[in-house]
GUGUBA-851537 format. One record per residue: x, y, z of N, C-alpha, C, O, CB in turn. Coordinates in steps of 0.1 Angstrom, whole numbers, plus 5000, padded with zeros to 4 digits. Atoms other than C-alpha are relative to their C-alpha. Last residue first. Glycine has a CB too. Layout:
// GUGUBA-851537
XYZXYZXYZXYZXYZ
...
//
This chain:
// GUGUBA-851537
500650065012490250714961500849884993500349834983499950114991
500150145002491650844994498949954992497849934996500049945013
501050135001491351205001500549914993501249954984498750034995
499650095006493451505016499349894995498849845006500849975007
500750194997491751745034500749954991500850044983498149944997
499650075017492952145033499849855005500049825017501950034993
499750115000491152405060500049894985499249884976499449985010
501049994990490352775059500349845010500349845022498350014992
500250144995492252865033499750005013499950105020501249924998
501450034997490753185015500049835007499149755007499050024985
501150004994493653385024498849954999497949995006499850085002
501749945009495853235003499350045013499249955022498849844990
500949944995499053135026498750104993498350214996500850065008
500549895002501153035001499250085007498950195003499649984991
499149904997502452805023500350084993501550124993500949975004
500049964986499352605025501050105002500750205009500249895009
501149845000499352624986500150015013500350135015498150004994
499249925009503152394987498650164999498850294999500249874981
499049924990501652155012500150164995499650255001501749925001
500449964992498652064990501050105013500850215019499449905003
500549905006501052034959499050055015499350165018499349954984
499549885003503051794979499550194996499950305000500549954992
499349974985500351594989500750095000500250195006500949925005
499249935003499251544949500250085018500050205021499550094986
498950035009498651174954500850154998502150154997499349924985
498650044991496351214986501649994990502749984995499749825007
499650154999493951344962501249995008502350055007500249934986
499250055008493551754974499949834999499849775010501450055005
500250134996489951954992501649934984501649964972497649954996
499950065009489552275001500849864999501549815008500450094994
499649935007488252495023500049944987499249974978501050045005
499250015010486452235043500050114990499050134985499949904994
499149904993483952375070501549984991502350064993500249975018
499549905010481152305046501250095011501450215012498450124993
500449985015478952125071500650104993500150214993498650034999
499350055011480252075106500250004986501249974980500149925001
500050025013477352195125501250014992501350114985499350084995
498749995003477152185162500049974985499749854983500949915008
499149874996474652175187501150064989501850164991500949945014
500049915010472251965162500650145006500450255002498550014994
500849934986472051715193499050094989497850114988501350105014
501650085000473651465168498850075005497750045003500049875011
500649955016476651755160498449885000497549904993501649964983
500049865006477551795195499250014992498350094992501050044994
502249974994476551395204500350154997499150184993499249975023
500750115012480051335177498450065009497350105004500749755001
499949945010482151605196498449964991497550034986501549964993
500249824994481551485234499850054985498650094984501850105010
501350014998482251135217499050115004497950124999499949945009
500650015014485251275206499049914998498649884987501049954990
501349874996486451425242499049934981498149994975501050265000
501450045006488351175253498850094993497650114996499449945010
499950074991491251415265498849925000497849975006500350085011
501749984998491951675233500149835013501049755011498749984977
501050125005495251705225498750045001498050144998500249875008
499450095009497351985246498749874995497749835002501449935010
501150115004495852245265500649924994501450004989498950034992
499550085012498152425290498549994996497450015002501049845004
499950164998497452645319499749984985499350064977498849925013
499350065018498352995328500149865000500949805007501850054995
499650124999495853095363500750004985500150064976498949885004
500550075015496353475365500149785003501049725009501750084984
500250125000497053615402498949884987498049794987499650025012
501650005005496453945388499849845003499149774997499650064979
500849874991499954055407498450014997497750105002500750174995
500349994987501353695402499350145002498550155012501449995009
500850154995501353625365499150075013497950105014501349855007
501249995012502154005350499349855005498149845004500950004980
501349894995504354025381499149954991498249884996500350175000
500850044992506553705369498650105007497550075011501049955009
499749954985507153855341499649905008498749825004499350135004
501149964992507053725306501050025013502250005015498749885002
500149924987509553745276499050025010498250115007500250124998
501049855001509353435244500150075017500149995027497849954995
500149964986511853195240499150124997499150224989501550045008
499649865000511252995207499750095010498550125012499650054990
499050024988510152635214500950155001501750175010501149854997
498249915005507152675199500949995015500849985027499750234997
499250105000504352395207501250114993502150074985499449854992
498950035012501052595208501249945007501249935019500450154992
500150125010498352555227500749994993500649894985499150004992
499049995014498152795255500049894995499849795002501450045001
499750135012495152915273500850024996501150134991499349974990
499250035015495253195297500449915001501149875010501050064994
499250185004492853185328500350064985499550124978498649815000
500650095013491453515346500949894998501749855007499850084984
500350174996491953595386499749934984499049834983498449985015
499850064988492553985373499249875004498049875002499650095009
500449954990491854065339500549915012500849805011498650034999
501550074990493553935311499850075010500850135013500049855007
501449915004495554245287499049905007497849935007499650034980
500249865002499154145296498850065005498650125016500150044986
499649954987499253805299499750145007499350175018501249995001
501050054991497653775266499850025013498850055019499949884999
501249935002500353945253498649995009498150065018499849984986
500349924990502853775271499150114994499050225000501250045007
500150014983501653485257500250105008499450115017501049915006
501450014998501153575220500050035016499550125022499349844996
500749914992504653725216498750005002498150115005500250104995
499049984984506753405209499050164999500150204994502750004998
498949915002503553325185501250035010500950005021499550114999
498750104999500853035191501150104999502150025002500149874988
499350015009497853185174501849945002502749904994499750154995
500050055012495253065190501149974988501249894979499250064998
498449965012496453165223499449894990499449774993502249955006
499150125006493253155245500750084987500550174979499149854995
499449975012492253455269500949844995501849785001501050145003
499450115005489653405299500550064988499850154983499049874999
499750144990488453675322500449874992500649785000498449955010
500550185006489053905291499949885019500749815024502049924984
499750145003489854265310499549874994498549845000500249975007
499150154991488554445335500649964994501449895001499449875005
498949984994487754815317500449855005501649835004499750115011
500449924994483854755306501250055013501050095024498849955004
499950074983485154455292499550065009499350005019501349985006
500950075001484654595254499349915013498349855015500549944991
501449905003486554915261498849905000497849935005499950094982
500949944987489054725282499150064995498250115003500650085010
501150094991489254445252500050065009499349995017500249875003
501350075004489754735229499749935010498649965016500049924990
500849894996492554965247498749934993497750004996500450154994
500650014985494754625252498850155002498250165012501550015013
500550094988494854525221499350055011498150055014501149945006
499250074989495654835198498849885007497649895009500650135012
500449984985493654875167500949945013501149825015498749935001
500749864999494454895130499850045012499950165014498750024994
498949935009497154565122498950185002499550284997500249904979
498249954996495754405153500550054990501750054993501149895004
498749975009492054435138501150025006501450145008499950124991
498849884995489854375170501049914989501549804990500650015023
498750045010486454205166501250084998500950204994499649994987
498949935009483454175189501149954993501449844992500650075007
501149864994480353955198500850114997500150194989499650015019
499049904992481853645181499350145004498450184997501650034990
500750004987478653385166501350115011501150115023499749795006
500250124993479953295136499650015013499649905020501249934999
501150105005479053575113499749915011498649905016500449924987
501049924992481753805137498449904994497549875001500250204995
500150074983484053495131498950105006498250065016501650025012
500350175003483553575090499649935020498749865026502249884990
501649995004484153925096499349895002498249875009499750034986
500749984989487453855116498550065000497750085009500850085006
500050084990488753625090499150095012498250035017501649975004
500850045001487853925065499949835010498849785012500050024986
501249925000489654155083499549914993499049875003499950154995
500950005013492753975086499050025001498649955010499849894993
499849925012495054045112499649994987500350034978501150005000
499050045010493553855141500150134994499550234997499649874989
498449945001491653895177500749924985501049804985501249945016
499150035008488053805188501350084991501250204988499449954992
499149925006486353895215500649914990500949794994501050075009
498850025010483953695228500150074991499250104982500049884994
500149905010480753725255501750004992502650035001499450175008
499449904998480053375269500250124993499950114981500849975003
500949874995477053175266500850145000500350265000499649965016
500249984984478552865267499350115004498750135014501250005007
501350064992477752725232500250035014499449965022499949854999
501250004999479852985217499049955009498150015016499849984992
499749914994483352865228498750075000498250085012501250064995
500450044985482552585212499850095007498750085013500849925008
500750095006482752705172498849945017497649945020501349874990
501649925004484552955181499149955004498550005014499550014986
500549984987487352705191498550095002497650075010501250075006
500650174995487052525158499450075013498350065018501549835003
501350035005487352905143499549865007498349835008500149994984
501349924997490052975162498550004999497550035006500250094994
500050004987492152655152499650055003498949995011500649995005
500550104997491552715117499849985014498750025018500749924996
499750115011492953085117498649845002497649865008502149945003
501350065008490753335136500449934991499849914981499150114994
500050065018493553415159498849944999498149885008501349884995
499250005012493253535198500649954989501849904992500450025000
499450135006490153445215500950104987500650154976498649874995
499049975006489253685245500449844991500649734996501050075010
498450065005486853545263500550074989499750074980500149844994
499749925010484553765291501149944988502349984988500450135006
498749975001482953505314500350124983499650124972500849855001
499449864988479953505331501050044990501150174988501049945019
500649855004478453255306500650125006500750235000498350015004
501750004990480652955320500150104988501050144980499650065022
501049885009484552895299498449985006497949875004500149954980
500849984995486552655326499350114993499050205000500350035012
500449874995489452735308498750045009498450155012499950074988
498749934988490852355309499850175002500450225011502049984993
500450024988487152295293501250015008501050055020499249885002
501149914988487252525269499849965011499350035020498750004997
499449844999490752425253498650055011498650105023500050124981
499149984994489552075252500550145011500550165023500749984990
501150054989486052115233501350035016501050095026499249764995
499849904999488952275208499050005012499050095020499950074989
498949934998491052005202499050145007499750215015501050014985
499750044987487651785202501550105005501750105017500049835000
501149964988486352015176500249985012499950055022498949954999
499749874996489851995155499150045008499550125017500150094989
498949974989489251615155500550145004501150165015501249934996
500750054986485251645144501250005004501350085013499149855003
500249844995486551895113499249935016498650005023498750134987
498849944991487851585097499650085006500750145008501250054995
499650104990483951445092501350055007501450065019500249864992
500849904986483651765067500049915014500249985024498150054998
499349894999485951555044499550085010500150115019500150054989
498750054991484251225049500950115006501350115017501149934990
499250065014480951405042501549925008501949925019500550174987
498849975001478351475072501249924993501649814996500350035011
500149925003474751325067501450114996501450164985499250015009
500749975008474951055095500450144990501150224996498949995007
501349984997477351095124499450034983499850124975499950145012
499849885004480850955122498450015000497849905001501050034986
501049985006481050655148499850144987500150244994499250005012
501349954994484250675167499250024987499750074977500150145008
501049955009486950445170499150085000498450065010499549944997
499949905006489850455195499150034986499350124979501349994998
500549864991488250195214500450154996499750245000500650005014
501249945002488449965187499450115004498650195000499449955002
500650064991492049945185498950035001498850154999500350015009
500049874984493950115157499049895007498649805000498950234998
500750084992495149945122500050025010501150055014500349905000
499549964986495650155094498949925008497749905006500050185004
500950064982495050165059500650025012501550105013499749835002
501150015004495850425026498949875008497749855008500350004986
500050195009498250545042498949994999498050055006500549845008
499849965013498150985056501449874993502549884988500550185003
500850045006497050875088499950014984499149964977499150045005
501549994999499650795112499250024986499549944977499650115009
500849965011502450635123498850055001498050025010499849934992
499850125008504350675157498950024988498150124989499749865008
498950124998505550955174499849894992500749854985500049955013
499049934993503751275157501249865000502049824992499350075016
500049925003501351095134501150105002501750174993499250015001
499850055014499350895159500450134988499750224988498449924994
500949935009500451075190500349904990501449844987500250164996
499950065016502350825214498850124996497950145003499549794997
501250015014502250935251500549994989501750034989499150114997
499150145012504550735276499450074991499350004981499649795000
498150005005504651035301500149944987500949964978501249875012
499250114996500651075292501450005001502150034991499749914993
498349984998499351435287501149895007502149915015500250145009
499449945012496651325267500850045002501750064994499550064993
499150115010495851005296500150134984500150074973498749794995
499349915011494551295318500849964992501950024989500750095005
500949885015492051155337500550074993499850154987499250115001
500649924997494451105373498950074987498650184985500850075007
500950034988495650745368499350115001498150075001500649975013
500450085007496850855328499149985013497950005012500949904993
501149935013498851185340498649884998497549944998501150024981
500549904996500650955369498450064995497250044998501050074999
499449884994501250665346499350105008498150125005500550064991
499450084989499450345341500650155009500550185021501549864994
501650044993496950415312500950005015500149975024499049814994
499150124994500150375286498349975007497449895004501950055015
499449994992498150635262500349895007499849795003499750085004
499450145002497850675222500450005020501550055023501750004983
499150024990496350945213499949925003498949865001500150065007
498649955004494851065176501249925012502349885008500050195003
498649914987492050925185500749984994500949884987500549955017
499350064996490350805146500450035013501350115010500849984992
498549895000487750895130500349985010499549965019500150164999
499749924988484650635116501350115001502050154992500249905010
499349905002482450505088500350075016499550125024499350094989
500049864994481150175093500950134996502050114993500449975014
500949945002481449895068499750165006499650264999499249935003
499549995013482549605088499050144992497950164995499849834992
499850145011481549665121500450054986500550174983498449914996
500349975016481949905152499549874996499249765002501450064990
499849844997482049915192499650024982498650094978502150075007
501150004997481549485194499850174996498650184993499949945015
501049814998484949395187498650034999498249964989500550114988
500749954988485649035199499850135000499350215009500649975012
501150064994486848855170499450045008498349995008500149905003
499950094999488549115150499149935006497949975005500850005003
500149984985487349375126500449835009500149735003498150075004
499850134995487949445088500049995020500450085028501549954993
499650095011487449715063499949865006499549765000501450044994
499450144990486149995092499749854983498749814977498349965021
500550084998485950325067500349825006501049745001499650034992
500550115011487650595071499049894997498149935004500949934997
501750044998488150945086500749854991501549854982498350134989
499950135009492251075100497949885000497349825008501749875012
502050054999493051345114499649974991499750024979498750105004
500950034987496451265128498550085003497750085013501050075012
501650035002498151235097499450005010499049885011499749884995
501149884988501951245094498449954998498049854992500150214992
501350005010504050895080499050125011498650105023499149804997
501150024995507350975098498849974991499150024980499850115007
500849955014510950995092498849975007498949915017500249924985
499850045015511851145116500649864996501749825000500850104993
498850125001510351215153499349974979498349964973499649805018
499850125009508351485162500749935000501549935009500150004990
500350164999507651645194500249864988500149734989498550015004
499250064992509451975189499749855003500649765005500050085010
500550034993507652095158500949935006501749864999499149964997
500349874983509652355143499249925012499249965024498550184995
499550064990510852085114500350135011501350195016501249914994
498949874998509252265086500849965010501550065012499450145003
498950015013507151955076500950085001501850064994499550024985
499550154998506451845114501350074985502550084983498449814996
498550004996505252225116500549875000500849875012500450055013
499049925010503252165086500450035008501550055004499850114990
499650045011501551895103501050054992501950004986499249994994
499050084998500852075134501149894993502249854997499649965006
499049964994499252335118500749905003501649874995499750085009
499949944986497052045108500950104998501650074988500449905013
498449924997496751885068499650095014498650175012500750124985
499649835003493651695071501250025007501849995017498950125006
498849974983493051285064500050164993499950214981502349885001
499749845000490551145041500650055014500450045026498650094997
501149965011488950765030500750215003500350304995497749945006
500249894995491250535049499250114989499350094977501450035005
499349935005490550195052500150174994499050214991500049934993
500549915009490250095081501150074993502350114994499250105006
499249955011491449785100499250084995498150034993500449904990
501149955012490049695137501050064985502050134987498850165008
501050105007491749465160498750084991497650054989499249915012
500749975006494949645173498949924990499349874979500650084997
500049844997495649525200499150074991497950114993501450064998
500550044986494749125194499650105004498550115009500849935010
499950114992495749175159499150005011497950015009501350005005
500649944984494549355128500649875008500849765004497850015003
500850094996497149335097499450005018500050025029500849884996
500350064986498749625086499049914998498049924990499650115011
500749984999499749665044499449995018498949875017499749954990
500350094999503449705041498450035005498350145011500949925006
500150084986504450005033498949905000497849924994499750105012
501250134999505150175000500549985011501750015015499949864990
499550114998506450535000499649855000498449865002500450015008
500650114997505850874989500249864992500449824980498750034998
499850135006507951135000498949895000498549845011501149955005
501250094997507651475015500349884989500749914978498450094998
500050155012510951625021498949905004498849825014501649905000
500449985017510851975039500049884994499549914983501350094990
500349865008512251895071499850024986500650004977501050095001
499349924992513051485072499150124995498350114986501750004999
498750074998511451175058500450105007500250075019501049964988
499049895003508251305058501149975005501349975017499750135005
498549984988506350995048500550145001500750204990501449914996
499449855000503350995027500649965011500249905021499050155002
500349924988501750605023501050164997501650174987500649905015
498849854997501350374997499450085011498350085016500150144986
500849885000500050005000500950125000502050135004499050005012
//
């Protein structure tokens, strides 16, 4: 079978690999019908992402259909269309005893550490399966692992109605968060340098919108805060100057999100923590949450429909990379598909 490898920085290659066969572990085979290019993907291909390991087959959102199953799975059947956990945890460790098998010592990302979805099969355990919900395309199906990335983010922010969020960038990952960040009630700011990204988020349910290339930060979200501050601010955009931005302009006792994976030193204070006693806490992965995603869109909380930008055959891979870093403004998100 073929697969995409990134052998190293910049060098995408495609390779044959042997086809997987289900075992005892892994006892379900699908085959794969569409995988999306991540931020995290294209840092693997630019080699900025710190957690990779080369050479790699990337892919960690990943739809297909269940091809084969073993004797005792019960969760799917032949036939089914599902998407994949990304994470891979021991179960034993610290992180894993206390509910937090996504920041496992031993963790495995499919994709990151060990293969992932961008072959044309793959063999995962059943429990990492999930049902895709009626109605929604393969390709609009990827937009359930960026939901649970983003179901994530809200719930280490504790996001209620009370709260005032600040969400800076309206790339992909903004928009997923959007997407949740809405259903709580809260009133949201939003933050990029593209005016029509920040039209599009005002469509989507955002209550304000602050042009960083026309408007300072911090004199908007106190005009909009009524002076306090964002009680909650997530880093969408991941920058060595997001964080202490964010730091900056939250209000007293709020929570900043971070999500990104730069290893590039960025300047904070300790005052800027301690004198607004800020909580700063992580999100990484998503922590079961893709059942949480899937009754979203059953409920009709949550609409997935038409969130694909655009759509490449797994064959011209390259060429998908190659427009991502053209940065077009009308990409939104790029899918890969399996024909």
């Amino acid at each position: 079978m073929r697969g995409i490898q990134i052998v190293e920085p910049y060098e995408i290659k495609m390779v044959t690999l042997q086809k997987p066969i289900i075992t005892q572990e892994n006892n379900v085979l699908i085959k794969m019908k569409a995988a999306g290019i991540c931020g995290s993907d294209v840092g693997i291909y630019h080699g900025t992402n710190a957690a990779a390991v080369y050479p790699r087959v990337i892919g960690h959102e990943m739809v297909g259909v269940v091809e084969e199953i073993g004797d005792d799975v019960s969760k799917v059947k032949v036939g089914d269309r599902v998407i994949v956990d990304q994470v891979v945890k021991c179960g034993e460790c610290y992180a894993c005893r206390h509910g937090r098998g996504n920041v496992c010592q031993n963790l495995k990302v499919r994709g990151v550490h060990i293969d992932g979805g961008y072959q044309e099969y793959i063999a995962v355990p059943e429990q990492d399966c999930y049902l895709i919900p009626e109605g929604l395309s393969n390709e609009d199906a990827i937009m359930i692992e960026p939901t649970t990335i983003a179901i994530q983010s809200c719930a280490r922010a504790n996001l209620v109605k009370e709260d005032n969020l600040l969400l800076l960038g309206c790339g992909a990952l903004g928009s997923s968060i959007l997407k949740i960040a809405r259903l709580s009630g809260a009133t949201i700011i939003v933050a990029d340098v593209v005016e029509e990204k920040l039209q599009e988020a005002l469509e989507n349910g955002a209550h304000y919108a602050i042009n960083l290339k026309k408007e300072n930060l911090e004199q908007k979200v106190q005009e909009y805060t009524g002076g306090y501050g964002p009680t909650v601010s997530i880093d969408a955009v991941c920058n060595k100057d997001s964080l202490a931005n964010l730091l900056n302009v939250t209000g007293n006792a709020g929570r900043v999100i971070t999500m990104g994976f730069s290893v590039s030193p960025t300047e904070v204070t300790q005052y800027s923590i301690t004198s607004k006693e800020l909580d700063v806490r992580g999100s990484r992965l998503q922590n079961e949450k893709f059942q949480e995603a899937v009754d979203l869109i059953q409920k009709g909380c949550l609409d997935l429909n038409g969130s694909v930008s655009h759509v490449f055959p797994f064959m011209d891979v390259q060429k998908a990379f190659d427009f991502i870093e053209s940065r077009n403004p009308s990409i939104r998100k790029v899918v890969l598909t399996f024909e």
